[in-house]
DOFI-885694 format. One record per residue (C-alpha): residue in one letter; x, z, y. Coordinates in nm, 3 decimals. Example, Ala and Ser with C-alpha at 12.3 -4.5 7.8 and 13.67 -1.06 7.14 Angstrom:
2
{residuo=a X=1.230 Z=0.780 Y=-0.450}
{residuo=s X=1.367 Z=0.714 Y=-0.106}
This chain:
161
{residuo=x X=-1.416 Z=-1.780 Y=-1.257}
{residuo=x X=-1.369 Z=-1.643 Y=-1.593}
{residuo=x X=-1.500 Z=-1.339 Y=-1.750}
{residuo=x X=-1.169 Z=-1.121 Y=-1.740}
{residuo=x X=-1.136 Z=-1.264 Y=-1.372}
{residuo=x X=-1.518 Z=-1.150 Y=-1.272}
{residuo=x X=-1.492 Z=-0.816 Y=-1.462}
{residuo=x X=-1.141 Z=-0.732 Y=-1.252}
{residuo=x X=-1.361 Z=-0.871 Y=-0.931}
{residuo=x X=-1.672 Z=-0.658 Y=-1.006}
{residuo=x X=-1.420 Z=-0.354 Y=-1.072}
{residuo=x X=-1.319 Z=-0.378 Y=-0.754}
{residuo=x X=-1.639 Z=-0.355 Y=-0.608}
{residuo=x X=-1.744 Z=-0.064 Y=-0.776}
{residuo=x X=-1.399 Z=0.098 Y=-0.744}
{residuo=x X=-1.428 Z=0.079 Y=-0.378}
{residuo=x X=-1.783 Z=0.210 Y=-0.366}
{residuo=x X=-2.023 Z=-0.125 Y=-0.402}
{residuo=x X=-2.228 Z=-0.046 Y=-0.097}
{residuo=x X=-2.228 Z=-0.274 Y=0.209}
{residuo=x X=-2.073 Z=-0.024 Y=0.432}
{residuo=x X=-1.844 Z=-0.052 Y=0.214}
{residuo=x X=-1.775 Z=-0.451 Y=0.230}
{residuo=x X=-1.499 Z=-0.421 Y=0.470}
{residuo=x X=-1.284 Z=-0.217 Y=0.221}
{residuo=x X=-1.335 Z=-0.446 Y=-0.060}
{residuo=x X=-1.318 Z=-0.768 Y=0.110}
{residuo=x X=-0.994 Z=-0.663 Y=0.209}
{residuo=x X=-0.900 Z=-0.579 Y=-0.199}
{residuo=x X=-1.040 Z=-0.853 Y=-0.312}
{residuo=x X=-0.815 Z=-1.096 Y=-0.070}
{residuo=x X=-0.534 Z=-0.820 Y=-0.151}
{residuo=x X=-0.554 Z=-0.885 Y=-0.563}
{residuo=x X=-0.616 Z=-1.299 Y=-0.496}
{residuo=x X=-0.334 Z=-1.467 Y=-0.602}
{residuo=x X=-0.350 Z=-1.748 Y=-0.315}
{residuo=x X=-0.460 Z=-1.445 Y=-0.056}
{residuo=x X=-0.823 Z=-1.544 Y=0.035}
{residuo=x X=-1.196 Z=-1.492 Y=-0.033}
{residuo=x X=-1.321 Z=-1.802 Y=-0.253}
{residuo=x X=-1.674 Z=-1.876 Y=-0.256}
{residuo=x X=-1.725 Z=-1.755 Y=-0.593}
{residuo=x X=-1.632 Z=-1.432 Y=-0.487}
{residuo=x X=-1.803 Z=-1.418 Y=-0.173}
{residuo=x X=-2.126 Z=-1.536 Y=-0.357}
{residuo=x X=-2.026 Z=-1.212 Y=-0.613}
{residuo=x X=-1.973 Z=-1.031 Y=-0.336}
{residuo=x X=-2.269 Z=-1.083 Y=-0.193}
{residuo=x X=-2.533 Z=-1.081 Y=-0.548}
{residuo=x X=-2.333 Z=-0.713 Y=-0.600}
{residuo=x X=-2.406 Z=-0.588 Y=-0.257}
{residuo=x X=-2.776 Z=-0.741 Y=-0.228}
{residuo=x X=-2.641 Z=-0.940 Y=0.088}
{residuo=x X=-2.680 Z=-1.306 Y=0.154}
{residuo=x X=-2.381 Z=-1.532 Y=0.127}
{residuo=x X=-2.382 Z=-1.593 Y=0.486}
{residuo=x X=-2.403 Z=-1.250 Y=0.588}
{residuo=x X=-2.065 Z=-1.225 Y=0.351}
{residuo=x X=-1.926 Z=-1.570 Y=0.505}
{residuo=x X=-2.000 Z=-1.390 Y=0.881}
{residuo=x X=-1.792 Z=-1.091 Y=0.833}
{residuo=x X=-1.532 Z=-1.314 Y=0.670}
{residuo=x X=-1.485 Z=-1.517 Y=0.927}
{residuo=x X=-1.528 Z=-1.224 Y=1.195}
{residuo=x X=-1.273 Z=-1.059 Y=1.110}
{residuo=x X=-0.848 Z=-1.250 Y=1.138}
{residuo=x X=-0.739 Z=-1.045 Y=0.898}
{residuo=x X=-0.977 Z=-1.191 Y=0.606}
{residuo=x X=-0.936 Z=-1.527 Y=0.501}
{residuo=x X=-1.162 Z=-1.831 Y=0.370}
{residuo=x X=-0.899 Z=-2.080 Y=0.317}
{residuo=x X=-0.540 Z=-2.029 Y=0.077}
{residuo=x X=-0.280 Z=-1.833 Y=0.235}
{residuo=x X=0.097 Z=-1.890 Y=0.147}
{residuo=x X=0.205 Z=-1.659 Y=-0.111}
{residuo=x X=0.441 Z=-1.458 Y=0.115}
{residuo=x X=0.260 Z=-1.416 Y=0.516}
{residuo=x X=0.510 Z=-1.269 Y=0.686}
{residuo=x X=0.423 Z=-1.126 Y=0.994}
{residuo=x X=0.635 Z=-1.056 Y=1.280}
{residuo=x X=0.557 Z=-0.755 Y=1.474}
{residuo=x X=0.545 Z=-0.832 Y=1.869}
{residuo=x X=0.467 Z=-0.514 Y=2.000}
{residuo=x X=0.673 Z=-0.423 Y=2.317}
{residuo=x X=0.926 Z=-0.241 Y=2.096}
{residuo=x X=0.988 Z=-0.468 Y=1.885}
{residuo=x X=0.962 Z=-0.714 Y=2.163}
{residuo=x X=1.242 Z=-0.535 Y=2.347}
{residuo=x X=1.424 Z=-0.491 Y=1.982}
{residuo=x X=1.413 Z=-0.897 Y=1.932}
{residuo=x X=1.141 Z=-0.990 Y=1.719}
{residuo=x X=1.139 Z=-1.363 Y=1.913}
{residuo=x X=1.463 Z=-1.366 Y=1.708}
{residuo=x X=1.332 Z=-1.294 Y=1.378}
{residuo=x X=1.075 Z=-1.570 Y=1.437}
{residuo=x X=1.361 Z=-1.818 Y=1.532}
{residuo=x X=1.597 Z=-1.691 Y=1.215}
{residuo=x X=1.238 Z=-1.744 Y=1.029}
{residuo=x X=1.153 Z=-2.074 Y=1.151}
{residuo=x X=1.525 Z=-2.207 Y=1.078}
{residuo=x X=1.556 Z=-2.053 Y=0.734}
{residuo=x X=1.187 Z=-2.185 Y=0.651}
{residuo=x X=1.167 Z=-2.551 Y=0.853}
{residuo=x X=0.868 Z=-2.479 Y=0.997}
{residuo=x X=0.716 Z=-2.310 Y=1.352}
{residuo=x X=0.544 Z=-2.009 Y=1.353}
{residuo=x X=0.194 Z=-2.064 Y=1.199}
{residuo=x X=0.219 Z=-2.324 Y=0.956}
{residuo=x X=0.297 Z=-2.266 Y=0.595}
{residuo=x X=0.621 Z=-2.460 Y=0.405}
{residuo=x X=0.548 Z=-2.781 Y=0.214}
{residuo=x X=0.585 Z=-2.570 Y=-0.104}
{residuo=x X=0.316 Z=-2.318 Y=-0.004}
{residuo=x X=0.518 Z=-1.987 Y=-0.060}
{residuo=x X=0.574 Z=-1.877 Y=0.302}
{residuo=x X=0.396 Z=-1.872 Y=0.640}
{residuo=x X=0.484 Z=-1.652 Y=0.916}
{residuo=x X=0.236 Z=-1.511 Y=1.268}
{residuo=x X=0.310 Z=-1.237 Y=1.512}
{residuo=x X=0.103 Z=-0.944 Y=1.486}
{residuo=x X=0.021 Z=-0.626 Y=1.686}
{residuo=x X=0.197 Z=-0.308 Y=1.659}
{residuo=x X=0.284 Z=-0.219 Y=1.273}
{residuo=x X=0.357 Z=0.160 Y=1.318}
{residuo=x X=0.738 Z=0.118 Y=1.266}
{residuo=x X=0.850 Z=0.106 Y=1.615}
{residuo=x X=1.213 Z=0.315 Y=1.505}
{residuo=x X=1.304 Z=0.054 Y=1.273}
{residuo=x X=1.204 Z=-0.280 Y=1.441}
{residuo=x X=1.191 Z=-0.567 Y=1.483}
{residuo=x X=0.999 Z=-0.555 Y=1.146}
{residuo=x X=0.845 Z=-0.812 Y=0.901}
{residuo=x X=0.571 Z=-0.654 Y=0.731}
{residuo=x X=0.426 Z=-0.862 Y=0.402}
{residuo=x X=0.141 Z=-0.667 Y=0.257}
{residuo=x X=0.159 Z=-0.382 Y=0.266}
{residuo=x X=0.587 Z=-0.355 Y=0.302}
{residuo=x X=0.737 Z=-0.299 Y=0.629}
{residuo=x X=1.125 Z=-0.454 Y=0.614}
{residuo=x X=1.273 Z=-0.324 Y=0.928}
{residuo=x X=1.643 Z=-0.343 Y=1.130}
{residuo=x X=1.595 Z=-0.687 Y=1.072}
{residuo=x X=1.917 Z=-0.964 Y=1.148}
{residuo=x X=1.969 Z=-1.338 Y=1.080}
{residuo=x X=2.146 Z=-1.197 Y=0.779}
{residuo=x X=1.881 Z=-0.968 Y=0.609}
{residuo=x X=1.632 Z=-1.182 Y=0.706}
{residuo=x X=1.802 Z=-1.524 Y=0.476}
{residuo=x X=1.855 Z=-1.232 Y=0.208}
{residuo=x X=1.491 Z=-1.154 Y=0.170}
{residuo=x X=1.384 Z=-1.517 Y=0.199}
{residuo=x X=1.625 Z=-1.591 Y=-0.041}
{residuo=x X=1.495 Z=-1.333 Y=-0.293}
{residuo=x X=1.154 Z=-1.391 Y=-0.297}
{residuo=x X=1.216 Z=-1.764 Y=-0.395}
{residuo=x X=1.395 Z=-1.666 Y=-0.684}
{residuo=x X=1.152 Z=-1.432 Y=-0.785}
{residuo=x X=1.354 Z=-1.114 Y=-0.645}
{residuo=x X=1.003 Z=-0.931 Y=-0.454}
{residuo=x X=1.090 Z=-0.685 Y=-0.282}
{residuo=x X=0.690 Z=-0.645 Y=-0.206}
């Protein structure tokens, strides 16, 4: 990691209170700012030397908790919300439109490592679903076509996120 890359890392610590109750919170930025969307062990060894934890203490809540990662993430996750409403409002359809549009099933990422798409629990947009959220976006009212329009956009460069 370089020194520009470490400062921004170490600003986030601080910025987000550099205490260990605090790891959750910026464990969760730190993924957030990674450009491949996981906790390297650079930064979990950081983490750890800035919070006066071991590295396997950091590693343990890592891996405790799904929505942290240890391993590169696609660049866009999109996940499906499967709540009842949504259920009810066809989001098995939006992971069918995904998985056509995207050649893939539903928890793998494409061979050119820019999407993946998961279900996951209720998203908090239950008037507008079914709904893709990717970070911290919700895309709702979602149809085979919007759903090829956003894909499309984000591989040209078009985020919408």
């Amino acid at each position: 990691m370089d020194i520009r890359e470490k400062e921004e890392k170490l600003r986030i610590i601080r910025q987000n209170g550099g205490k260990q109750e605090n790891i959750l919170e910026i464990l969760i930025n730190l993924q957030f700012d990674s450009k491949e969307g996981y906790i390297d062990e650079e930064t979990a060894a950081l983490v750890a030397e800035e919070l006066h934890m071991t590295e396997s203490r950091v590693y343990e809540i890592i891996s405790f908790y799904a929505m942290l990662k240890e391993k590169p993430q696609a660049n866009y996750v999109l996940k499906i919300c499967n709540s009842s409403p949504c259920h009810f409002s066809r989001s098995e359809e939006v992971c069918l439109s995904l998985e056509k549009k995207l050649g893939v099933p539903i928890g793998k990422t494409t061979d050119d490592g820019l999407f993946a798409y998961h279900y996951i629990p209720c998203v908090g947009a239950c008037d507008i679903g079914p709904v893709i959220k990717i970070k911290d976006t919700v895309i709702g009212n979602l149809d085979d076509e919007k759903i090829s329009a956003l894909i499309d956009d984000l591989r040209s460069g078009k985020e919408r996120v």
